[in-house]
VODRENRO-418482 format. One record per residue (C-alpha): z, y, x; residue in one letter. Coordinates in pm, whole numbers, padded with zeros to 5 digits, always signed. Layout:
% residues N
ZYXA...
END
This chain:
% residues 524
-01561-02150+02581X-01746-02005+02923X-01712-01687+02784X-01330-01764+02788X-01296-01853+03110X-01530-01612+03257X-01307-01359+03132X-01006-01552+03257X-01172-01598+03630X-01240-01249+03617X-00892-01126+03557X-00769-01390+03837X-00954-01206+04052X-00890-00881+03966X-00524-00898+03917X-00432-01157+04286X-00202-00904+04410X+00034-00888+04087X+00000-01261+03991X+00110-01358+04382X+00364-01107+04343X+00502-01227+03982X+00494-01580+04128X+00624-01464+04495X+00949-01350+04269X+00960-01714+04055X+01028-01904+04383X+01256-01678+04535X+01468-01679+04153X+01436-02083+04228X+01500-02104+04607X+01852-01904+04534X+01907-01929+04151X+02196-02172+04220X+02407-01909+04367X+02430-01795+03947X+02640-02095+03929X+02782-02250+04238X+03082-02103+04368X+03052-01792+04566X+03332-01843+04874X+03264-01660+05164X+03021-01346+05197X+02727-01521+05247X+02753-01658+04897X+02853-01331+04731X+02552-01172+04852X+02322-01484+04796X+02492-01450+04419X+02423-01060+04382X+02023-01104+04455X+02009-01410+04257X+02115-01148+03965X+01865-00922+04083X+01585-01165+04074X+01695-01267+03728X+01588-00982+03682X+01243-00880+03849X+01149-01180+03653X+01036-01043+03323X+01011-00712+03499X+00691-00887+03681X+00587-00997+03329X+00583-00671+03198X+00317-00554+03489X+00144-00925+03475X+00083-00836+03110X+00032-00509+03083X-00251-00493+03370X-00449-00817+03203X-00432-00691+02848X-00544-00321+02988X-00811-00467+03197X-00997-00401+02857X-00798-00155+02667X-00806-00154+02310X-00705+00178+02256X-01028+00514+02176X-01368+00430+02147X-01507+00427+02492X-01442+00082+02646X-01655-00083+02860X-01629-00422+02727X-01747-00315+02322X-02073-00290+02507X-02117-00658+02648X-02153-00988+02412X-01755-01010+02378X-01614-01129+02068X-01224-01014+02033X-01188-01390+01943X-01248-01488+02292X-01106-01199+02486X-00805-01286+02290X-00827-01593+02407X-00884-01573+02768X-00591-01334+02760X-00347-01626+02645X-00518-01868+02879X-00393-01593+03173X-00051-01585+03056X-00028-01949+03030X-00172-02043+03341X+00007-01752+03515X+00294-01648+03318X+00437-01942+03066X+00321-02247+03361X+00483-02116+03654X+00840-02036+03453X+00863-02381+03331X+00834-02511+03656X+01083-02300+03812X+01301-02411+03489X+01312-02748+03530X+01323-02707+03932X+01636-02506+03903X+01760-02821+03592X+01738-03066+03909X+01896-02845+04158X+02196-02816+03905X+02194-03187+03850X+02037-03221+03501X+01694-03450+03511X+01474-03203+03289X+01258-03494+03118X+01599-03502+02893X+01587-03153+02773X+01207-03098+02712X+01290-02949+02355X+01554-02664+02490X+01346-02616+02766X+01027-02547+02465X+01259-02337+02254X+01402-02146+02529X+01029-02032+02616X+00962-01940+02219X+01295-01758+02242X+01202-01532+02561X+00789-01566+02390X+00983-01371+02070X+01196-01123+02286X+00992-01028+02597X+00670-01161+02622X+00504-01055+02249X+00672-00743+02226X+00532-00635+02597X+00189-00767+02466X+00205-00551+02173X+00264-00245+02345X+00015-00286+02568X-00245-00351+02305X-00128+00018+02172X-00174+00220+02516X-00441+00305+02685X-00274+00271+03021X+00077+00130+03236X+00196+00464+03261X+00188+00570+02880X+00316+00179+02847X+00606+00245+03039X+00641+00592+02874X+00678+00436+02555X+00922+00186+02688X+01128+00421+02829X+01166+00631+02477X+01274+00285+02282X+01519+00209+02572X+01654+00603+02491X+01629+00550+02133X+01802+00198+02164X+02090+00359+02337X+02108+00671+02105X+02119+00433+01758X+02381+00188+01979X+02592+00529+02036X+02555+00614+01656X+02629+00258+01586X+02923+00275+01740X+03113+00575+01666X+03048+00482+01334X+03206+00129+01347X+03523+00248+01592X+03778+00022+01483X+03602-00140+01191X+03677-00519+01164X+03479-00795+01344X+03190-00925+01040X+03130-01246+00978X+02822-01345+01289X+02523-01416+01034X+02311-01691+01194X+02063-01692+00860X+02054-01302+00963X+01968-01354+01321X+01690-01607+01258X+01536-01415+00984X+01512-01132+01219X+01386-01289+01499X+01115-01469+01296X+01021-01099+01136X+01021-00950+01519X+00772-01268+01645X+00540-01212+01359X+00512-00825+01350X+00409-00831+01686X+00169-01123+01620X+00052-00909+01386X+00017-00565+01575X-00186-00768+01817X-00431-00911+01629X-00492-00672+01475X-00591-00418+01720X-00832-00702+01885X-01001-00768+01536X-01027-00410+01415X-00873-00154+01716X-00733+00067+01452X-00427+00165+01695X-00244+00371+01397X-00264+00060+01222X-00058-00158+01423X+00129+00106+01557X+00279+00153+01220X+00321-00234+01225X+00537-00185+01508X+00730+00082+01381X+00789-00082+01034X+00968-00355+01213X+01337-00179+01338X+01374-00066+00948X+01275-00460+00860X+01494-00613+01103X+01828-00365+01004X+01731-00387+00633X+01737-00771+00734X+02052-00751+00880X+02224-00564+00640X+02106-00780+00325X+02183-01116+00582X+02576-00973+00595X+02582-00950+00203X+02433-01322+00185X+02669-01465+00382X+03010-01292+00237X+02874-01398-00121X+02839-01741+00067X+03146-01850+00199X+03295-01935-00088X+03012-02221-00119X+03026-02292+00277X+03418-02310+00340X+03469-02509-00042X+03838-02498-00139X+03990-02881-00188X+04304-03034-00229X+04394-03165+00135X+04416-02874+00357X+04361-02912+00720X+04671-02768+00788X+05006-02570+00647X+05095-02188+00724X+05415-02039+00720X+05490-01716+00695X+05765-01626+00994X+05814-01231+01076X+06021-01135+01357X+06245-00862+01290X+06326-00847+01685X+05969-00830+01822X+05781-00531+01759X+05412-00407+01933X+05244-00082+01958X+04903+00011+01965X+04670+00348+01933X+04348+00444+01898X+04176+00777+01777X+04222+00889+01447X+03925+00966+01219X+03864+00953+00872X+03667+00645+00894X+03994+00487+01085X+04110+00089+01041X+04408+00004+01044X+04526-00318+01190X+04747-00539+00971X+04888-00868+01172X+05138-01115+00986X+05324-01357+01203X+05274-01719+01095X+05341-02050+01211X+05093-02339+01157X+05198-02731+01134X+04996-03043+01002X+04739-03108+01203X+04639-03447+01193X+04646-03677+01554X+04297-03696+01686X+04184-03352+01518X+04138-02978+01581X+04148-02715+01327X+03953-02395+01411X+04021-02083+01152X+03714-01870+01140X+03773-01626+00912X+04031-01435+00720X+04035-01262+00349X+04363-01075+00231X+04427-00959-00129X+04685-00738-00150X+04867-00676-00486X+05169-00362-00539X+05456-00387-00798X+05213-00150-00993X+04905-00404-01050X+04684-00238-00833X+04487-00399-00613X+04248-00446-00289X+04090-00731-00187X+03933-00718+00195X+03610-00879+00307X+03583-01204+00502X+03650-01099+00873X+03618-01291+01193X+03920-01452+01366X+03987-01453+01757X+03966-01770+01934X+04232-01991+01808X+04268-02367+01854X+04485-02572+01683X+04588-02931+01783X+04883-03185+01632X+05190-03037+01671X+05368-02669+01572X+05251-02333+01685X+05269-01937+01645X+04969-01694+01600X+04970-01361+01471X+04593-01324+01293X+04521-01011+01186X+04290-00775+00894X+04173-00465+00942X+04218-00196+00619X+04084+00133+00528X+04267+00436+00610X+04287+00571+00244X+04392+00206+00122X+04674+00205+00370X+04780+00522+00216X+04780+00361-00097X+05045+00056-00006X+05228+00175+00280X+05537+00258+00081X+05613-00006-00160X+05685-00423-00045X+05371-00619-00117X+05214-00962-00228X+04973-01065-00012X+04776-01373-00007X+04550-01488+00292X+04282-01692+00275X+04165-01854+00570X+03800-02016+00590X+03893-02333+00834X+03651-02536+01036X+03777-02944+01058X+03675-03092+01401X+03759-03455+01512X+03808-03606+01878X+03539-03802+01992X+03430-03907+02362X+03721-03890+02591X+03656-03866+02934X+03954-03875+03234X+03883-03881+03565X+04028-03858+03930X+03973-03462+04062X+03730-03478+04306X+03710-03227+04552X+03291-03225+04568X+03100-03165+04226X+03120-03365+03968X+02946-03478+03627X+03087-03532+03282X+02927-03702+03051X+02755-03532+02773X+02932-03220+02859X+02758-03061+03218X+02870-03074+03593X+03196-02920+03736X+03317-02832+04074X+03627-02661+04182X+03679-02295+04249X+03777-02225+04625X+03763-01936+04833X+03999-01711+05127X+04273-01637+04930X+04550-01746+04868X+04449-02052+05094X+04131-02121+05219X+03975-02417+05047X+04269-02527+04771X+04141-02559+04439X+04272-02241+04235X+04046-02396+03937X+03762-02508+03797X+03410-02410+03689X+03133-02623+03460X+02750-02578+03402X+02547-02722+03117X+02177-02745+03082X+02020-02499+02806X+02311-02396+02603X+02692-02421+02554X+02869-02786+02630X+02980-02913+02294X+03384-02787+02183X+03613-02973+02456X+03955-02931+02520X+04041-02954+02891X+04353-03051+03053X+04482-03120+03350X+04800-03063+03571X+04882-02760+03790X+05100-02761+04135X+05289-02482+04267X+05276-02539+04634X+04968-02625+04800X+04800-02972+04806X+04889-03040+05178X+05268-02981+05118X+05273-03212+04792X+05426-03537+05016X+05375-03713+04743X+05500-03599+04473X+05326-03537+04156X+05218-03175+03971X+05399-03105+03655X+05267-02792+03510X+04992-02831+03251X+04717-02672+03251X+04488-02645+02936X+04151-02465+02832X+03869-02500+02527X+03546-02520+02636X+03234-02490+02464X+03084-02456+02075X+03069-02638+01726X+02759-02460+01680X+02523-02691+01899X+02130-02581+01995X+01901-02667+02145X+01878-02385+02383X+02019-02030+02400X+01743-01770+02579X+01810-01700+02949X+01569-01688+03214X+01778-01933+03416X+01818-02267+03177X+02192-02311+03368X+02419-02214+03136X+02786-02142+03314X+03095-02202+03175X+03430-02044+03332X+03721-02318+03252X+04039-02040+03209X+04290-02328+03222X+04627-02181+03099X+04923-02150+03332X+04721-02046+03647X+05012-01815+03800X+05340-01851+03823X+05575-01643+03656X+05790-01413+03768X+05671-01419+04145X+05515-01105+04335X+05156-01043+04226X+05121-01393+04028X+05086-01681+04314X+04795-01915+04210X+04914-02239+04149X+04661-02511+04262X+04436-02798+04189X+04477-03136+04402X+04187-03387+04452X+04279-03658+04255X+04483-03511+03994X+04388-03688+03679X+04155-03421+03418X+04082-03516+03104X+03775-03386+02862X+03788-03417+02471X+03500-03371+02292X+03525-03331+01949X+03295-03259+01642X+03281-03065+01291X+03354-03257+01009X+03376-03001+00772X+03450-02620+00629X+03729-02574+00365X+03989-02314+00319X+04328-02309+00319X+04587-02006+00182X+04942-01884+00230X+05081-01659-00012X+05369-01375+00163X+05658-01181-00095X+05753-00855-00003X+05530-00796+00296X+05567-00386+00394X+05261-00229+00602X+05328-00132+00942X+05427+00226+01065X+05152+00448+01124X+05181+00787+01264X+04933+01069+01335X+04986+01308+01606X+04678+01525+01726X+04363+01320+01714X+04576+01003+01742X+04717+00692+01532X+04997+00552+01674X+05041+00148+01489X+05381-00018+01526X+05453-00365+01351X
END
């Protein structure tokens, strides 16, 4: 143990300048952080908001040299260091090295976490466990792999040599990634995949780092490193697979669907779209339907899509599950137009002959629960088990009227809530009384609730797009606006479970497709 903390005093001294520097950034991230979230009205605030972004990020930027500099204060890397010659046991300079990052690194963030928690009105004693996972999050994502590369390099500049060839590499296989998904449908988000990966990430570099203080074989964990891109895709890929074969099992079919489809095309309304052509090319496939039968007190939430389409012939072609947009369906009737995405060289297959198609849609229950309505208030304001809101103001189109709202939650996204409230055309001085009659709605928020989602501030925003905003048909869209004391309602509501639900469409023709140049031209 003194060996420890010799080593730890030593680097304490050694290293002032970058830990008052790294710390020196901390409290200026706290002193303005809130300008991330509060609204930004006059210039002041807008340039307040733009350095609070910046700071956000010289924050792990002063990790990188915090870490880098203790971990090379004894490199690792060649036979010729200093410190194989003194009564140092990798155990304890291993050691002493976490005890500087704690005391320096992981104490001063946490802090500064639950400082900027107050500031936004959440008391942090009541979100100890997202502020713990939020640290093993950015632990996984910045702070091991930094550690690991520095264990590998003899020195900051070959460190940030090699940093600046993944960042090139990252881009290059993003690019490849890319060209060779244009226009491919939206996959199913694997959240087994995700995990898997992230715990594969966290202990290869636990690994890499170990085992250059235990044995300094640098090719040897190196190669660790380098095994761990192929892990994590091969991860990903398999992960995909899992889940399709899954969601069979996770969205069960049963006899009471959540709510009925009808199939209703519109000869009258017809939409264009292009994008390049390729060999490789999607083409989107959107059927007009109408859903009805959603119970009072529930939402249904379609998160996926499966056609199989069958010709007069027998032949067939069944897609994969593919995400849906962002629909949100309460009690009453409504129109949405969801949509698949098909090969090229199966649309040339099926363009020319009527069709049976049947959709299945993987459906996600939710029920109403707390309820909370309240008096617009024109300062900040909390609601319950959902985050703090205030209203948006600013110069135009009048200084200081409420043109909407914005919310902040501690950690992660507020749970799913549907927010309403009511809209007035003319501005909340010229009411005299009478009362706003446009309605204004917007969902909020996620089923998927945890504990903490990785960000190096722990104030998660969230922009309330309430529908209706403008008014039509004027010059430029006039704001409509928000008056204190309008009543705004927040419904929270929970899943209560996964099923599917189908429609079955006669006769359905493909859309027209034409080619001209490097071009496909989509009208349906």
């Amino acid at each position: 143990m003194n060996q420890i903390l010799h080593i730890f005093s030593k680097d304490a001294r050694r290293f002032w300048a970058e830990i008052f520097i790294s710390l020196a950034i901390t409290a200026a991230f706290v002193c303005i952080g809130a300008y991330l979230w509060l609204g930004k009205e006059d210039a002041q605030g807008q340039v307040l908001g733009v350095l609070a972004v910046l700071l956000a990020m010289l924050v792990p930027i002063s990790w990188w040299v915090l870490i880098t500099r203790a971990i090379h204060a004894e490199r690792l890397v060649g036979d010729t260091q200093f410190w194989i010659t003194r009564p140092y046991t990798w155990k304890n300079l291993l050691s002493a090295k976490l005890l500087f990052l704690v005391v320096f690194l992981y104490l001063p963030f946490f802090i500064a976490q639950c400082l900027l928690l107050v500031q936004a009105g959440f008391p942090p004693h009541l979100y100890l466990a997202g502020l713990l996972v939020n640290l093993l999050l950015l632990t996984g994502t910045c702070v091991l792999p930094l550690t690991a590369l520095a264990t590998v390099t003899s020195s900051f500049a070959r460190l940030t040599l090699t940093l600046l060839g993944i960042f090139i590499g990252f881009i290059a296989v993003a690019a490849i990634a890319a060209f060779a998904s244009n226009n491919q449908p939206a996959g199913m988000e694997s959240h087994v995949g995700s995990r898997i990966c992230f715990a594969i990430a966290a202990l290869g570099f636990a690994a890499a780092i170990v085992l250059q203080y235990a044995l300094r074989r640098v090719w040897l964990a190196r190669g660790v490193l380098l095994a761990l891109p192929v892990l994590m895709v091969a991860t990903t890929f398999f992960a995909s697979k899992y889940d399709q074969a899954r969601m069979d099992h996770t969205y069960p079919v049963t006899q009471a669907a959540p709510l009925q489809l009808t199939y209703t095309p519109d000869p009258h309304s017809t939409s264009t779209s292009g994008f390049p052509a390729s060999s490789r090319a999607m083409i989107p496939i959107d059927f007009r339907l109408t859903e009805t039968g959603v119970g009072e007190g529930y939402a249904t939430i379609p998160d996926a899509i499966r056609a199989q389409i069958t010709a007069p012939d027998g032949s067939h072609w069944e897609s994969e599950w593919q995400a849906m947009g962002w629909y949100r369906f309460l009690p009453g009737e409504s129109h949405f137009t969801p949509g698949i995405s098909m090969p090229m060289a199966v649309y040339n297959r099926f363009h020319s002959t009527p069709l049976k198609v049947h959709l299945d849609f993987a459906v996600t229950q939710a029920q109403a629960g707390r309820v909370t309505t309240l008096a617009l208030p024109a300062q900040r304001f909390s609601v319950p088990e959902f985050g703090v809101c205030s209203g948006q103001t600013g110069w135009a189109p009048l200084w200081g009227q409420m043109t909407g709202i914005n919310c902040v939650s501690a950690l992660s996204e507020p749970p799913l809530t549907y927010v309403s409230t009511r809209w007035s055309d003319a501005a909340c001085s010229a009411l005299q009384g009478s009362d706003p009659e446009v309605l204004g709605t917007a969902w909020v928020g996620s089923l998927d609730r945890e504990p903490a989602q990785i960000g190096i501030s722990p104030v998660v925003e969230s922009r309330v797009n309430l529908s209706n905003n403008q008014i039509e048909n004027t010059p430029g869209g006039k704001s409509r606006y928000l008056c204190p004391g309008t009543p705004i309602t927040f419904t929270q509501y929970t899943a209560i479970r996964r099923t599917q639900t189908s429609i079955e469409i006669q006769g359905f023709t493909l859309p027209q497709l034409k080619v001209e140049g490097n071009q496909i031209t989509i009208t349906q």
